[in-house]
DRENKOLKOL-149930 format. One record per residue (C-alpha): z negated, x negated, y negated; residue in one letter. Coordinates in steps of 0.1 Angstrom, whole numbers, plus 5000, padded with zeros to 4 digits. Layout:
<recs>
ZXYA/...
</recs>
This chain:
<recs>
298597109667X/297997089704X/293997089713X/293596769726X/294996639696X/292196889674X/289696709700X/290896369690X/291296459652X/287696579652X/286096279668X/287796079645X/286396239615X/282896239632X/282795829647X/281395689614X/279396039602X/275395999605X/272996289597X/270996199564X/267896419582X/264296329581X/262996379611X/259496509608X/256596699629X/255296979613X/251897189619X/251097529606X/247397629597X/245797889621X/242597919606X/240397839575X/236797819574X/233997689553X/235597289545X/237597309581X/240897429590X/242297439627X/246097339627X/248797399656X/251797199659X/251396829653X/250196739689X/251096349683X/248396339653X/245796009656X/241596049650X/241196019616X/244896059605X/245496209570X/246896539567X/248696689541X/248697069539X/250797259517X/249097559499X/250797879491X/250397749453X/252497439456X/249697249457X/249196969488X/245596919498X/244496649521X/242796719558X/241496419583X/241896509619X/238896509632X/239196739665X/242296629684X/242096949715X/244797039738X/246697319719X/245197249684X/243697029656X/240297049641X/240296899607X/238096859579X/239196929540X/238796629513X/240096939482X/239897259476X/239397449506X/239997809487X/243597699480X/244197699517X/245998029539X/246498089570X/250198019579X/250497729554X/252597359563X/251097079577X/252796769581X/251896459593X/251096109566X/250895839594X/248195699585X/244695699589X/241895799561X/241795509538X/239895389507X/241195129478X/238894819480X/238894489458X/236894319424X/238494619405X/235894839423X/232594649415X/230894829382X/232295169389X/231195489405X/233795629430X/233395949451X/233595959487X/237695909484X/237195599461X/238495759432X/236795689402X/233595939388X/232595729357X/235495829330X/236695529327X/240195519341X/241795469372X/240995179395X/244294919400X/243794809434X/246694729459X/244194709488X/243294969509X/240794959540X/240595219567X/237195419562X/236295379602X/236895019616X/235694849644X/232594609636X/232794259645X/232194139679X/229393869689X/231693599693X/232293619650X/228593689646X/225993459643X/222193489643X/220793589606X/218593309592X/219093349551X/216693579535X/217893879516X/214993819487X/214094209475X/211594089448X/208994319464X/205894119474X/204594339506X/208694319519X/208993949513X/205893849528X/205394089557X/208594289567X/211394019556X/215294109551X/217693849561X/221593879552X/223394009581X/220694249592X/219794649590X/216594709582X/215895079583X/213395229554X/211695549567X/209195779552X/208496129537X/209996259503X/208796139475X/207095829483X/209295549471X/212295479491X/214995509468X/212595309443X/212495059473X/216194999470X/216895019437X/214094729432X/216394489458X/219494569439X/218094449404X/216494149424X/219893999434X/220993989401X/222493579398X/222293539436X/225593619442X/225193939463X/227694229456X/225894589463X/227294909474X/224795189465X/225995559486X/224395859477X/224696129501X/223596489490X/221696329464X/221096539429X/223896439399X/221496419378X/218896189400X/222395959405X/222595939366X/219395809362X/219695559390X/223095409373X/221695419337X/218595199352X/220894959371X/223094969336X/220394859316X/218994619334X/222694449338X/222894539378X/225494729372X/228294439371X/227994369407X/227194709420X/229294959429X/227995359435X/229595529458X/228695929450X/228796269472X/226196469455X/224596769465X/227597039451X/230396779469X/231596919501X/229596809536X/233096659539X/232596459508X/228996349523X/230496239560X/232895999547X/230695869518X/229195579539X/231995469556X/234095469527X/230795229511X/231295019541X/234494989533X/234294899504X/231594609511X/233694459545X/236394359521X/233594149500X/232594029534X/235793909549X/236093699516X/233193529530X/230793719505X/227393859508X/226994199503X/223994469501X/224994859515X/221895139509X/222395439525X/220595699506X/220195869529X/221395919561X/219096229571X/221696479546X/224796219563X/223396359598X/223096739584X/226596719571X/227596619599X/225996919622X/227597149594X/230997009604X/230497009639X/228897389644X/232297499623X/234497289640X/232897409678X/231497109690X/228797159715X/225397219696X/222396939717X/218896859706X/217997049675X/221997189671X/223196819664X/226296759683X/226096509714X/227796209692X/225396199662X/224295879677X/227495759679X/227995899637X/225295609627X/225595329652X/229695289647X/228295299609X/225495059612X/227394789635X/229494689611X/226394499596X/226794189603X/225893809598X/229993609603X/229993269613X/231592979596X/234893019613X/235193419604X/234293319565X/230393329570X/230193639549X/227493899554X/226794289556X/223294379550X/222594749554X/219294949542X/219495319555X/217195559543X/215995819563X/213696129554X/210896219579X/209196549579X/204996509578X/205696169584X/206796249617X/208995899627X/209396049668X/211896279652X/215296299667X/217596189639X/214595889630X/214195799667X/218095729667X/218295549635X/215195339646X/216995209681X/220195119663X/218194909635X/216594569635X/213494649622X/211794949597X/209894989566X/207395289571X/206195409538X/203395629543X/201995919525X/198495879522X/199095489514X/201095659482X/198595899467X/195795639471X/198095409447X/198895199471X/202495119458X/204695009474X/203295259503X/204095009535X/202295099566X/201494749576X/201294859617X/204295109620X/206094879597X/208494579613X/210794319613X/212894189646X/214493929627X/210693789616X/210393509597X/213693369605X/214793569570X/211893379552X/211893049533X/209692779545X/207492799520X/207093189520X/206593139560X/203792889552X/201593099529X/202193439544X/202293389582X/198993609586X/199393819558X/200394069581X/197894049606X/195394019583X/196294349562X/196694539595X/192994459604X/191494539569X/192594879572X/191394889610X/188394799595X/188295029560X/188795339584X/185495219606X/183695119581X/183195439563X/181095509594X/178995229592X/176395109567X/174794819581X/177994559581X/177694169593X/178593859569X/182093789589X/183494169587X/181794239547X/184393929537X/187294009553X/186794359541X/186394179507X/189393949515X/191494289525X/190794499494X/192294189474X/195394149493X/195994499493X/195194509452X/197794179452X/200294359473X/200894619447X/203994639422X/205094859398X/208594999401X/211794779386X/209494489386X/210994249410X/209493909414X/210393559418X/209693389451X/207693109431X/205693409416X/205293599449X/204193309466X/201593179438X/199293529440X/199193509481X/198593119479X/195493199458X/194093529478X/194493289511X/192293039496X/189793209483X/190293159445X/189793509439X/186893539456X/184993569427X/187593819410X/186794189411X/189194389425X/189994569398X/190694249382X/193094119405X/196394279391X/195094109351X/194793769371X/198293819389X/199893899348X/197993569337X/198993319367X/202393429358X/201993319322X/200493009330X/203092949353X/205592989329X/203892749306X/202692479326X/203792509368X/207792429364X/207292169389X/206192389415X/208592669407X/211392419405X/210392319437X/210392639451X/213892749435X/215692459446X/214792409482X/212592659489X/209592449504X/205892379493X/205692029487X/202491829483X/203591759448X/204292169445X/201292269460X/199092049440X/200792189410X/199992519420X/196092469431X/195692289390X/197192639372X/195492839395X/192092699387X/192692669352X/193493079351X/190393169370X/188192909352X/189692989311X/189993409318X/187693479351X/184693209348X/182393449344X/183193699370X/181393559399X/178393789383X/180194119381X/182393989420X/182994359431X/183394399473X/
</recs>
């Protein structure tokens, strides 16, 4: 056989042949450090891609690119770090960290991968949303007008929470904040609001406690826990909020309303700085990396009031953040407090004086105001505020003082009360019908006569007459939300019938 007809023999065999080859990039890993591994290879990798690495066991373990450098890839490990060597396979998934979403999640308790924690089985869900998405722009937003109800008197009166908005609560350990939140998730029990509860670095233990509460108390059906507790990885703890987020958005783009705590962000921002320092980012201010900012605002965006053309669902967020002798001008508190519409300062002294909740009435606030109220919440508490800020003004000077005038001796007296009224004991949310009845009666002075000490007895027996005799008033006030003449005069007859059948003679023992 001549050549050319070996040339044209060969081509012929060859015209219809294709390569069954995958074509794939592949990394190697260069080095392995405390939850990080730093990859060469796979120079077309995205932010946030998944990575799968496979160890010298057999066994592939999962990596999200988090440092994308010139010659090299800094990534962060969501298994078993330990199983990893130096000189293992990388290769690329194509797709960026994602978490399953959907109904089947609601009841359960996930870790920070949405995988389930609770022992009983695997979640069926065909949905998956990335972990890091842009938040909606102002054109889908509108302005947040429907209050988020908490069931906590001093929050619904003075500091209200509206659907849509991010109200930061700020304050040192132990003095209520988880408490706080856990309140607000039993309160929207029949209102329709899915929650999302993520604890980051928290204790097992303190998490089992928290879901047994919210289990008893039926809170549990339309709450979903997301977990990366304190022996999880600082890996585990980064992703935990977004994957939460997640996890809410898709209730939100249904058009739902949904509640997102954040418990708390303070061990979110520490993970973080742990990741960073290994991964040799730049150490700033106090060895947190430039773009710890960046960590909680692309977070906290993605709360969000949507208008009626982008479903009209809603995103409300409730970070908690940890402060250190109640120092608030802190670094990470300063940069949770400018991304946030508003914050609820629980205070120390406030706490161990038995004032609980522990709200600092003057560090305490609320830039959405009183558009989050209902009217007849804005009616009877539009000086509360004020009015507490003063009396404690006043309780500080007047320790001084001996010799007090008529004018400042009654709104001392009309302070202590409110203060006395303000106070609830934990997993005790109220009604907005029972909230408003004990400030309607402070206001007006028909508790004047009450001692102080009294004033919690005469809150537990207005709500028992209420039961019994004011269902016009709180059906007013559960239907549309307004104080009616009709309401109001309702109110003002079981009012004076509890003070003048339990507290008629009081007026001799009134206690300033």
């Amino acid at each position: 056989m001549s050549y050319q007809n070996l040339v044209d023999s060969l081509k012929k065999e060859l015209a219809g042949w294709e390569a069954d080859v995958e074509k794939s990039a592949v990394g190697e890993v260069t080095e392995v450090g405390d939850g990080i591994v730093r990859i060469s290879g796979l120079k077309d990798a995205m932010a946030s891609e998944m990575l799968a690495i496979k160890s010298t066991g057999g066994e592939t373990i999962f990596g999200v690119a988090l440092n994308l450098e010139e010659h090299s890839i800094g990534a962060i490990i969501l298994g078993d770090f330990a199983k990893i060597a130096e000189g293992d396979t990388v290769k690329r998934t194509e797709r960026v960290l994602s978490v399953p979403v959907g109904e089947a999640m609601v009841g359960r308790v996930v870790n920070a991968l949405g995988e389930p924690l609770d022992g009983r089985g695997a979640i069926k869900s065909q949905t998956f949303y990335p972990v890091e998405k842009i938040a909606p722009g102002v054109i889908t937003r509108q302005s947040v007008h429907q209050p988020l109800e908490t069931g906590v008197k001093v929050i619904d009166s003075i500091i209200p929470i509206g659907r849509g908005q991010r109200e930061l609560i700020i304050g040192d350990r132990q003095t209520g904040k988880t408490a706080l939140v856990i309140d607000t998730i039993l309160n929207q029990q029949g209102k329709g609001v899915i929650c999302v509860y993520v604890a980051i670095g928290q204790k097992e233990s303190k998490v089992a406690k928290t879901m047994a509460i919210l289990q008893q108390r039926g809170a549990l059906e339309y709450t979903t826990i997301v977990l990366a507790g304190a022996s999880d990885t600082a890996a585990a703890a980064y992703i935990a909020p977004y994957t939460g987020t997640a996890i809410a958005e898709y209730f939100m783009d249904k058009g739902q309303d949904v509640l997102v705590v954040y418990d708390d962000l303070s061990k979110h921002a520490v993970a973080y700085r742990q990741i960073s320092l290994l991964l040799k980012r730049p150490p700033g201010r106090e060895a947190y990396p430039g773009d710890v900012f960046y960590l909680h605002s692309r977070l906290l965006e993605r709360a969000a009031k949507l208008n009626k053309d982008a479903g009209g669902g809603s995103l409300t967020a409730l970070p908690i953040i940890e402060t250190q002798a109640g120092d608030i001008s802190a670094y990470i508190p300063t940069n949770v407090i400018s991304i946030t519409d508003g914050q609820i300062f629980l205070e120390t002294d406030l706490f161990y004086k038995g004032v609980r909740p522990a709200l600092n009435a003057g560090l305490s606030v609320s830039r959405v105001g009183s558009a989050a109220q209902s009217k007849a919440m804005k009616k009877v508490a539009g000086k509360l505020k004020l009015d507490l800020a003063q009396y404690r003004g006043l309780e500080a000077f007047a320790q001084f003082g001996s010799d007090l005038d008529e004018a400042t001796k009654q709104q001392l007296a009309r302070g202590a009360r409110i203060t006395e009224a303000l106070k609830q004991s934990q997993y005790m949310p109220l009604s907005q019908a029972k909230q408003i009845a004990i400030i309607y009666a402070i206001n007006n002075g028909f508790t004047d006569t009450i001692p102080v000490d009294k004033i919690r007895e005469f809150e537990a027996k207005l709500h028992e007459y209420l039961d019994l005799s004011g269902q016009e008033y709180v059906t007013a006030i559960a239907e549309t939300g307004e104080l009616s003449s009709a309401a109001e005069e309702n109110l003002k007859q079981v009012i004076a019938k509890v003070v003048a059948t339990d507290f008629a003679d009081q007026g001799e023992t009134k206690q300033n």
